[in-house]
KEKOL-407010 format. One line per 5 residues: number of its first residue (from 1); their letters; for each residue y negated, z, x negated of C-alpha. Coordinates in steps of 0.5 Angstrom, whole numbers. Each point is the difference from the previous one (the first is absolute). Last residue first. Layout:
NUM = a = Y/Z/X; ...
***
This chain:
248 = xxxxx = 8/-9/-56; 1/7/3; -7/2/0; -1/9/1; -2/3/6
243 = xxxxx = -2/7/1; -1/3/7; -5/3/5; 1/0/7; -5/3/5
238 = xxxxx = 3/7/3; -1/0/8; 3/-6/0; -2/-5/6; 3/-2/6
233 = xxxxx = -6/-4/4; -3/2/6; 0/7/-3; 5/5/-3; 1/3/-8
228 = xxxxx = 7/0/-2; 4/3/-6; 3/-3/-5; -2/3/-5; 5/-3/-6
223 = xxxxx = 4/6/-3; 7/-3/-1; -4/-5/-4; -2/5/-5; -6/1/-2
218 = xxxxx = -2/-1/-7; -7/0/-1; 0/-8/4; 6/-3/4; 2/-6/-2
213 = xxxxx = 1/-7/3; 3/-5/-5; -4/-7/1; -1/-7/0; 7/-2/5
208 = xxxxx = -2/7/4; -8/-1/1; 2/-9/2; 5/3/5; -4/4/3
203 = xxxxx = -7/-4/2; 4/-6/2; 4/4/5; -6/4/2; -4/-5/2
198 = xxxxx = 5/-5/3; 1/7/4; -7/1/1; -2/-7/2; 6/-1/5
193 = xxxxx = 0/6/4; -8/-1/1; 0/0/7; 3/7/1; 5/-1/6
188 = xxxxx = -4/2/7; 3/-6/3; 7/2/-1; 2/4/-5; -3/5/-6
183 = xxxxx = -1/-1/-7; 4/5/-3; 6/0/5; 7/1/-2; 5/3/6
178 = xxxxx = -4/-4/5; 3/-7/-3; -4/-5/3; -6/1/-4; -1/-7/-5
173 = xxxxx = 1/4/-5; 6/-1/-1; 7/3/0; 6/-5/-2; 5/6/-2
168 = xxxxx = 4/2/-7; -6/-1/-5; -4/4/4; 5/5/-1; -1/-1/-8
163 = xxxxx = -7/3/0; 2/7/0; -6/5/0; 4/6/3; -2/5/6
158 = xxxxx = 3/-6/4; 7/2/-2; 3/-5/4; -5/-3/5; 0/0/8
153 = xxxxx = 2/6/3; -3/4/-7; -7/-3/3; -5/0/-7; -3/-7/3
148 = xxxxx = 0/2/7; -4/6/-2; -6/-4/-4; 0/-5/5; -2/6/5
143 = xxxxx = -2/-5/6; -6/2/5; 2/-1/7; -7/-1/6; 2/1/7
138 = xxxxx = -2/-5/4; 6/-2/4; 5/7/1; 5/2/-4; 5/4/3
133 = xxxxx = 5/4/-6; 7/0/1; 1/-4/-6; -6/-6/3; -1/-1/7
128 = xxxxx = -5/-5/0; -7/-1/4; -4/-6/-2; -5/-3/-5; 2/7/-5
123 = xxxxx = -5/0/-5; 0/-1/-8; -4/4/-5; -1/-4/-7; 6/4/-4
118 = xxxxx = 0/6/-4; 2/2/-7; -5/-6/-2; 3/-3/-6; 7/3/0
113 = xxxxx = 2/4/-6; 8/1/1; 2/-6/3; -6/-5/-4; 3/3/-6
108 = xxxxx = 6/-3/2; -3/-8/2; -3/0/-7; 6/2/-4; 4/-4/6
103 = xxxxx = -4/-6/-2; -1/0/-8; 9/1/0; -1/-8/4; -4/-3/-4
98 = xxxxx = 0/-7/0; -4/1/5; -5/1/-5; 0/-4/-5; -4/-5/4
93 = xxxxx = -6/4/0; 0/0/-8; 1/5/-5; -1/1/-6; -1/-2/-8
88 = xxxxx = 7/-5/1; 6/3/-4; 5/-2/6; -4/4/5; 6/0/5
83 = xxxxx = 4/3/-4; -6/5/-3; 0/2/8; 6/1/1; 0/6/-6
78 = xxxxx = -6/3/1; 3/1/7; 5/4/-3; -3/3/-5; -4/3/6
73 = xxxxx = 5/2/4; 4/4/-5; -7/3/-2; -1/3/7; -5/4/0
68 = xxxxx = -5/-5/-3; 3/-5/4; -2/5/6; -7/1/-2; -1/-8/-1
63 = xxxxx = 2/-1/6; -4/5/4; -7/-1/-5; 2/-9/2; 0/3/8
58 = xxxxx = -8/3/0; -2/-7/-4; 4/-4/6; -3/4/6; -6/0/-3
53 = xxxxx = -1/-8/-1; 6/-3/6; -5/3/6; -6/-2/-3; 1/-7/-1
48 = xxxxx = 4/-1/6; -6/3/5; -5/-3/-5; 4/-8/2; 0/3/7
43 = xxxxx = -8/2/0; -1/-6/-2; 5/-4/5; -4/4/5; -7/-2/-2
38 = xxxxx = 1/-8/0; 1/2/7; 6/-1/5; -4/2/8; 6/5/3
33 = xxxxx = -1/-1/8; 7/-2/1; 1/-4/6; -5/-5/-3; 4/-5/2
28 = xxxxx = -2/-4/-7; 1/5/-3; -6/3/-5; -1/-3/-7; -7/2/-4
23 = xxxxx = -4/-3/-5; 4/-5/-2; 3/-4/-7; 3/7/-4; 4/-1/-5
18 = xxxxx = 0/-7/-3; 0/2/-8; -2/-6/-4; -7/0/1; -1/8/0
13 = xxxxx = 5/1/-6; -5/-6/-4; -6/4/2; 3/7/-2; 2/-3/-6
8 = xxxxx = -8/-3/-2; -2/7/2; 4/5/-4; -4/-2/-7; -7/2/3
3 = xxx = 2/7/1; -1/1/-8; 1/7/-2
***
């Protein structure tokens, strides 16, 4: 491969793109003992990038799993995004939120298929009292995203892969509804929500508006493994393997 083809568009993207003019920031006060570095904004820029990559893929797996599941849901989907597609070759990113039916899909695959099971461990700044129980400061809480997605006090039938509840409420990604957290909350909230779910909604749409999915060697769609296989990120024990067939 010729690299050199890449070096007058990199050249150009340099000269036309300010991102960083300094070598490093610090406050004028110096309270803060933190130096801004070039470093930290690259290793920032990784942090987004790797966050959103795994992430996203291991989800895409999970939600094409469901529709495959649920071929209700799916002709569905398909049938909001060809609206929305008006007969062009595929779909751009300013389709998407046009897409209201794509979002729940994607929002309830991420209820039941978490991408980290567990959130970044959090510690308590001060003593509180909490459900009867005494928590003291310092003291380190793991969140289980995953049982707080699957909560029967929170969710209707949470066993069940219905994206129309997610028509029926404004829930975000932004981690204010602690009944839904797939990214986290707060400070410590996954820095690549943007990238991935942008990621994951183009990605799915263009699959379902050229393809119908299958299953291959006769396997019933009732029969799909879904079984988990745990780690940082939440992946399936068995890979998915399907057939697809163009639509247009």
């Amino acid at each position: 491969m010729n690299y050199n083809i890449y070096q007058e568009p990199m050249t150009q993207l340099r000269a036309a793109t300010p991102l960083i003019h300094f070598n490093k920031f610090s406050p004028k006060d110096g309270t803060t003992g933190f130096t801004f570095e070039r470093d930290t904004v690259k290793a920032i820029i990784l942090d987004v990038f790797l966050a959103g990559m795994d992430t996203a893929s291991k989800s895409l797996e999970w939600v094409t799993s469901e529709l495959i599941r649920h071929p209700r849901v799916l002709e569905k989907l398909q049938h909001e995004v060809k609206e929305i597609a008006q007969g062009r070759s595929m779909i751009v990113e300013e389709d998407l939120e046009k897409m209201q039916y794509l979002k729940a899909v994607i929002k309830e695959s991420l209820r039941l298929h978490m991408p980290a099971t567990l959130l970044a461990p959090r510690i308590s700044t001060q003593d509180v009292k909490l459900m009867g129980y005494d928590i003291p400061a310092g003291t380190q809480v793991i969140i289980n995203a995953w049982a707080i997605g699957r909560d029967p006090m929170s969710w209707e039938e949470p066993e069940e892969f219905r994206p129309e509840r997610f028509l029926e409420n404004s829930i975000s990604y932004k981690g204010l509804h602690f009944e839904w957290l797939p990214f986290g909350a707060g400070r410590r909230a996954c820095p690549g929500i943007q990238f991935g779910v942008a990621i994951m909604e183009l990605a799915l749409a263009n699959i379902v508006y050229k393809f119908d999915l299958g299953l291959p060697n006769g396997v019933k769609q009732e029969d799909l493994d879904m079984s988990e296989k745990y780690g940082i990120v939440l992946h399936k024990k068995s890979p998915l393997v399907v057939t697809t067939s163009p639509r247009f």
